[in-house]
C-alpha positions in Angstrom: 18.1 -6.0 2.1 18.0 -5.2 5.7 20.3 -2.3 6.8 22.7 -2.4 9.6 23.8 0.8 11.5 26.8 1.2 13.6 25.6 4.5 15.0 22.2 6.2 15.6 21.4 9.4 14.3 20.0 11.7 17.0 16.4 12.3 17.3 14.7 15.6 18.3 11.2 17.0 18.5 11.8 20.0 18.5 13.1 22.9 16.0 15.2 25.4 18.6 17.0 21.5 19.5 18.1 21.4 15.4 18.8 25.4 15.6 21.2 24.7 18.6 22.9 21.7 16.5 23.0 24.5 14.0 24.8 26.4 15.9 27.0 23.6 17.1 28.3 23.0 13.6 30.1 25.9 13.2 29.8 25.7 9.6 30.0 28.9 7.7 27.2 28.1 5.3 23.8 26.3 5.1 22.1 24.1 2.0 18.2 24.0 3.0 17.3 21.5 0.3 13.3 21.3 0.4 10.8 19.3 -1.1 8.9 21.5 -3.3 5.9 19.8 -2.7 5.5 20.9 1.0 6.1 24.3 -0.1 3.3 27.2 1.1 2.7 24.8 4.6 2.6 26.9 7.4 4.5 24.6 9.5 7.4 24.5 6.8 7.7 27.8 6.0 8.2 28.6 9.7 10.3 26.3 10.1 12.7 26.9 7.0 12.4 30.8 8.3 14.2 30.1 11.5 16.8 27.5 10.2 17.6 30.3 7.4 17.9 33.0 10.0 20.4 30.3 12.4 23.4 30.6 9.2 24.3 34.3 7.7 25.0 32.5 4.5 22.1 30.0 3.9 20.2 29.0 0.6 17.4 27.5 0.0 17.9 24.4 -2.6 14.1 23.1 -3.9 14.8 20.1 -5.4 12.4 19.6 -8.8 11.2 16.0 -9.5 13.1 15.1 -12.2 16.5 16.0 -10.6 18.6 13.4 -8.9 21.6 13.1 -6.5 24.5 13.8 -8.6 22.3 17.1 -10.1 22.0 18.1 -6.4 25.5 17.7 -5.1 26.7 20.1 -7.9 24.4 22.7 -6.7 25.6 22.1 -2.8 28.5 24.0 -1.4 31.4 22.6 -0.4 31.4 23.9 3.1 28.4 24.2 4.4 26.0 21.9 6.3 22.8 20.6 5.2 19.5 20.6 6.4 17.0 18.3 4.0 13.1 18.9 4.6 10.7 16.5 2.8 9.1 13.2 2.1 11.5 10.0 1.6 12.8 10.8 -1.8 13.9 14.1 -1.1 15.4 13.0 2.3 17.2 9.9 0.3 18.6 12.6 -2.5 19.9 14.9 -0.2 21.8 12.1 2.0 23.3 10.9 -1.1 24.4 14.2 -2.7 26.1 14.7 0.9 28.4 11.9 0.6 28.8 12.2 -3.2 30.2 15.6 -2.4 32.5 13.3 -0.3 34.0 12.7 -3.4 35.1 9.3 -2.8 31.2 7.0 -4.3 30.8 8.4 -7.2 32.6 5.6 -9.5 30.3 3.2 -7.0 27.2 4.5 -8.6 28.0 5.7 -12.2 29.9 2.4 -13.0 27.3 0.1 -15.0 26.6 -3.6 -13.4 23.8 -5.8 -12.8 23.1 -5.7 -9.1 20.1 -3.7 -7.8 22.4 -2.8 -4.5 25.5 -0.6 -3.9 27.4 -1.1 -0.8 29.9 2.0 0.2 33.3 2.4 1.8 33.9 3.4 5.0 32.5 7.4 5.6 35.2 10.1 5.0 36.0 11.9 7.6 35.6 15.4 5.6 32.0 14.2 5.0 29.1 17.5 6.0 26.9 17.8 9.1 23.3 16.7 7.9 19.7 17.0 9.3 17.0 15.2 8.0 13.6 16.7 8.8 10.9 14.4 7.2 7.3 16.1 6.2 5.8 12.1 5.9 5.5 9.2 8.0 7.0 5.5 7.3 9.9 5.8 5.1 12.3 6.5 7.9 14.8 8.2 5.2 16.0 10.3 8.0 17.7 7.9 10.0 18.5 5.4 8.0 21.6 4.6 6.1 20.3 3.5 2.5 18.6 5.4 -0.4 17.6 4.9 -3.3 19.4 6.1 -6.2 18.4 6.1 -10.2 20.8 6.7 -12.4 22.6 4.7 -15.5 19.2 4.0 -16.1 18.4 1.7 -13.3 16.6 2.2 -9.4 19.2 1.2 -6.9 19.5 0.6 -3.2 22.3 2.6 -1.6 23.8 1.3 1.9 26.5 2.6 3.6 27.3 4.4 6.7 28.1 7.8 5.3 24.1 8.2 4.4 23.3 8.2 8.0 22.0 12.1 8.2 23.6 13.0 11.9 20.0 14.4 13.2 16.4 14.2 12.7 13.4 16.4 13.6 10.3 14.5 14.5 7.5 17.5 14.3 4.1 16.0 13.5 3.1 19.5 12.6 5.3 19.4 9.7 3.2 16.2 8.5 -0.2 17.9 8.7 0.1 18.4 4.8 -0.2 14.9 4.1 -3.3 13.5 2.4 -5.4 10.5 4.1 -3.7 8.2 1.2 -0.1 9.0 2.2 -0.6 8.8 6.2 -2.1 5.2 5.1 0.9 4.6 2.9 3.0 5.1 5.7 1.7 2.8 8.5 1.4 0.3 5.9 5.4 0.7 5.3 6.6 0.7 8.7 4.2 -2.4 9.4 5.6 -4.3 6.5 9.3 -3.1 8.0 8.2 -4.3 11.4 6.7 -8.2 9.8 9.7 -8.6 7.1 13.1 -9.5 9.8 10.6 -11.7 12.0 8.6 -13.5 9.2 11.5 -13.8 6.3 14.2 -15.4 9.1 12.7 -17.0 11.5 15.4 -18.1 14.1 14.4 -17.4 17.6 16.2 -13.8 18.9 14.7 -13.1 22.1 15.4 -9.6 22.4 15.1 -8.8 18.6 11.8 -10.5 18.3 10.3 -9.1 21.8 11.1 -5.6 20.3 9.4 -6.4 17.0 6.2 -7.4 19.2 6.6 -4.4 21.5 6.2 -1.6 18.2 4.3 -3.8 16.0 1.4 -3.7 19.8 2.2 0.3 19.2 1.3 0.1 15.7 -1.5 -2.0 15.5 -3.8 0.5 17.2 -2.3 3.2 15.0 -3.1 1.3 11.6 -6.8 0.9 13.1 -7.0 4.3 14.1 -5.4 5.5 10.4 -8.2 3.9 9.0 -11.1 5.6 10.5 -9.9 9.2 10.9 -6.8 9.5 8.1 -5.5 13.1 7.5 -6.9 14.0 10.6 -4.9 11.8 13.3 -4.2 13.7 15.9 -0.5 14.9 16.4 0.0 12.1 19.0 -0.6 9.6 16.3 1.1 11.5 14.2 4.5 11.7 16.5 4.2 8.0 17.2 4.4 6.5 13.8 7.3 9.2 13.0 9.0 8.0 16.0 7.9 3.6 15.0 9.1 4.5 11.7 12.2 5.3 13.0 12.8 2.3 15.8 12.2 0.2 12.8 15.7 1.0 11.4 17.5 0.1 14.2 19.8 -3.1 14.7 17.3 -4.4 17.4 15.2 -5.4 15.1 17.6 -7.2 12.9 20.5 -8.0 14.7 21.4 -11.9 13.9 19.6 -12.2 11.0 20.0 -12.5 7.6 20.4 -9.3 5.2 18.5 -11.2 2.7 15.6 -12.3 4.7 12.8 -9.8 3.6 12.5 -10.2 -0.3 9.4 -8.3 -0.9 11.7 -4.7 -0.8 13.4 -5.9 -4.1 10.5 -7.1 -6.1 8.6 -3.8 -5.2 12.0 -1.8 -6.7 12.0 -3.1 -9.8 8.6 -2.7 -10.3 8.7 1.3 -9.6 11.8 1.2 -11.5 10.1 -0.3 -14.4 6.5 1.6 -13.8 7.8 5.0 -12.2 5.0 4.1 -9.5 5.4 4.8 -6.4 6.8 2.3 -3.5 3.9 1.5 -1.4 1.2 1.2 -4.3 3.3 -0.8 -6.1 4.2 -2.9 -2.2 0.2 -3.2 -1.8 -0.1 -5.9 -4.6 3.7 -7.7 -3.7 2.9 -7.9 0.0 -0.2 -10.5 -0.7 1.4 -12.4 -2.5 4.6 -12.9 -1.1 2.4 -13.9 2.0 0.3 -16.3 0.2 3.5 -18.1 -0.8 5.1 -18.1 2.7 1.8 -19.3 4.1 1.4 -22.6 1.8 5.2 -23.0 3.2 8.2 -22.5 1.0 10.9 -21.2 3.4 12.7 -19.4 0.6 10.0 -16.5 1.2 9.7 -17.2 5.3 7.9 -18.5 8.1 4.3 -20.0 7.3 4.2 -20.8 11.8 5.8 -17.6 12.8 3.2 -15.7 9.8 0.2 -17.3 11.6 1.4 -16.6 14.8 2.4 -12.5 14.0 -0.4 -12.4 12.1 -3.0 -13.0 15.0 -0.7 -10.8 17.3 -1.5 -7.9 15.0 -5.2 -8.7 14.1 -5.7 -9.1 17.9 -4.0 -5.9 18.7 -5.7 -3.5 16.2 -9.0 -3.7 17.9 -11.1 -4.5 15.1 -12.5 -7.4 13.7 -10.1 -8.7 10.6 -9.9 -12.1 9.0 -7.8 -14.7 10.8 -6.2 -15.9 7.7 -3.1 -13.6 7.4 -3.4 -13.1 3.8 -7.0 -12.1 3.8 -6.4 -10.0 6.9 -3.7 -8.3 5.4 -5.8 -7.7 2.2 -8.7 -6.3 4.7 -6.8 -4.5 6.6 -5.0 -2.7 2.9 -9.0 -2.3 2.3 -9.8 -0.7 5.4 -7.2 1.9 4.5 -8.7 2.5 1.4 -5.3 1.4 -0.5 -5.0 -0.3 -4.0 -2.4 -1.3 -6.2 -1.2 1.2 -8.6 -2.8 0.7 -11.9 0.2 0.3 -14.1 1.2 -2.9 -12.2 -1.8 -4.7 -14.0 -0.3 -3.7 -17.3 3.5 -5.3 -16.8 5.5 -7.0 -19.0 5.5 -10.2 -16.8 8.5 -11.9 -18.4 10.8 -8.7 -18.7 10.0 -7.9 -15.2 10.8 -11.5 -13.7 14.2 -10.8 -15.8 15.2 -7.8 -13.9 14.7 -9.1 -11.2 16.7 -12.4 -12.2 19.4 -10.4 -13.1 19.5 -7.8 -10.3 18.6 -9.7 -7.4 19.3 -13.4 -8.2 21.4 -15.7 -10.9 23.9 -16.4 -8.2 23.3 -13.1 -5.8 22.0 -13.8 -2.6 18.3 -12.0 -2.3 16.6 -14.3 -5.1 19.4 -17.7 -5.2 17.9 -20.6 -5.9 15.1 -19.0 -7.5 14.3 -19.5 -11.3 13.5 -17.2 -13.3 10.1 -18.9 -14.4 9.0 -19.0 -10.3 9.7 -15.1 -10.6 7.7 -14.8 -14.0 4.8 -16.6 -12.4 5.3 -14.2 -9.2 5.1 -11.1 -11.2 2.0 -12.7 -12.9 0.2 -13.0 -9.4 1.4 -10.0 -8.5 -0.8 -8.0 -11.5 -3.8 -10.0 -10.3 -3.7 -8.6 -7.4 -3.0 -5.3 -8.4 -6.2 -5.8 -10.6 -8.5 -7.5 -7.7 -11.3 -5.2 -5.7 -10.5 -4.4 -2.5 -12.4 -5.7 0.2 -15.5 -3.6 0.7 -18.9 -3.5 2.6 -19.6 -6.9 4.3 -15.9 -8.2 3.7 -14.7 -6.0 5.8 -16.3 -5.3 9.3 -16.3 -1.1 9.2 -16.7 -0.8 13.0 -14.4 2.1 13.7 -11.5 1.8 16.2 -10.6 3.4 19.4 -9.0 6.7 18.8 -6.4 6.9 21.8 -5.1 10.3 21.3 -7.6 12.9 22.5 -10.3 12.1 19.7 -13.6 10.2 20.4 -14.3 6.7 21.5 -16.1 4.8 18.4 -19.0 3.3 18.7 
């Protein structure tokens, strides 16, 4: 589903800017809920130093793996405000133990049903100041207002306004943890983010699909560049996907169009759900796919002209030599970041999977209507072949490097 916003968290770049908002608060006592994973990183621990000194009463909350949002929110305290430092799913815990402490969504995503999404009331007013300082690029967690919750045994999408953390701190430094994989993962997100509005409804929005252009002509370069030097993009590169990844989120992108447009979000959630993969592995093999099945032209999946037509926009803007077939360039350009399909996809139960997602997404709700649930089974089938297919490699794809544009070297 695409996400609306009627406000826009604040952006900053720099930590004294979240230290004043600190300060602006008031509140009495700060939750620093942090990803143990970024734990030890010189640019985290700094930072968690000085927001720690900013509050007299401030505790550190490191969230384990296995704990979720409800676990979370008991630990918070009432009063104080919250500053969340990680990847996506830490981000997406901490936004949703905020408004669960709320105290007014809890029945909204304890009580059993069959739909993959929860939409929430109206935000409380007695809701807590939160800052959302991601340590990744792409998911965009930290302005956006859904998460992912799992719970009651299923992987749901959480949208409403109260999730919307109040500030965010871009600092690339506090990505330079991040393996090559996970920069990859991310541009490959924000770029499927960027296609999904413009391919999956395509009726003409001027201003929406001239701002779609304008970051995707950003991110091309970016992907290109990602591919040649991964973990070590320059913090430029670095500070413009965090900053893409953001614009992304916002209503010019989306404005006028369907909520239901870009379907290859819920096919890649119940696959995690069902695998425990992770989203972008498991979005590698559904993006091909998908594709493939706009481009032979069902509009149920999209635009087969406006794919073509994006398609060479992108491939044009990169820099580098991809195939003109938007499928096959996508796949190429998935190759040149050295990404795959997560393993377990090739090992799904086909006909279980096309039944979640029957009964989640579609059987009379709006992201899969119309479909059946034997087009889904033969989706999911296509979608472990290409989870199971070799990457593009040696003279598939042309390896000439791209044009690093942010103080690196000029390939040759």
């Amino acid at each position: 589903m695409i996400a609306r916003s009627s406000g826009i968290t604040r952006t900053v770049v720099r930590a004294d800017d979240l230290l004043a908002w600190l300060a602006a608060t008031r509140a009495p006592r700060l939750d620093v809920v942090v990803d143990p994973a970024v734990r030890g990183q010189e640019a985290v621990e700094g930072l968690l130093a000085a927001v720690v000194r900013s509050v007299p009463e401030a505790v550190v909350l490191s969230q384990a793996a296995t704990e979720g949002a409800d676990e979370l929110s008991a630990r918070m305290r009432a009063d104080a405000a919250v500053v969340a430092v990680g990847g996506g799913s830490v981000l997406d815990s901490a936004k949703l133990a905020v408004r669960l402490g709320a105290g007014d969504c809890g029945p909204h995503l304890s009580v059993p049903h069959r739909s993959a999404m929860v939409l929430l009331p109206p935000l409380p007013r007695a809701a807590r100041a939160l800052a959302a300082v991601p340590t990744t690029i792409g998911t965009g967690s930290e302005v956006s207002k859904a998460a992912v919750h799992t719970g009651v045994g299923r992987r749901r999408l959480v949208v409403g306004e109260g999730l919307q953390p109040d500030l965010a701190l871009h600092d690339p430094a506090l990505t330079s943890g991040l393996p090559a994989p996970l920069v990859a993962e991310g541009v490959v997100e924000i770029l499927a983010r960027l296609l999904g509005p413009c391919l999956g409804d395509p009726r003409p929005r001027t201003v929406e699909d001239a701002v779609a252009r304008a970051l995707l002509g950003v991110l091309a370069p970016l992907v290109a560049e990602t591919a040649v030097l991964g973990a070590a993009l320059p913090p430029g590169a670095r500070a413009d996907l965090l900053r893409i990844g953001a614009l992304s989120h916002q209503d010019a992108l989306v404005s006028g169009r369907s909520p239901y447009a870009v379907k290859w979000w819920a096919l890649t959630n119940e696959i995690c759900a069902c695998t425990g993969a992770r989203k972008v592995p498991v979005l590698v093999a559904v993006l091909p796919v998908v594709l493939a099945r706009m481009q032979v032209g069902d509009p149920r999946w999209g635009s087969a002209r406006r794919l073509e037509e994006l398609w060479a926009f992108v491939a044009e803007a990169t820099g580098v030599a991809l195939p003109a077939d938007p499928v096959e360039g996508v796949r190429a350009l998935l190759g040149r970041l050295g990404l795959h399909g997560d393993p377990a996809v090739r090992h799904l139960d086909v006909d279980a999977v096309a039944r979640r997602v029957h009964r989640a997404w579609g059987a009379g709700l709006p992201m899969f209507a119309g479909f059946a649930e034997r087009e889904l089974a033969d989706l999911v089938l296509a979608v472990t072949r290409e989870a199971g297919a070799p990457a593009p490699t040696g003279s598939d794809v042309d390896r000439r490097p791209a044009v690093v544009t942010h103080g690196g070297t000029e390939g040759r």
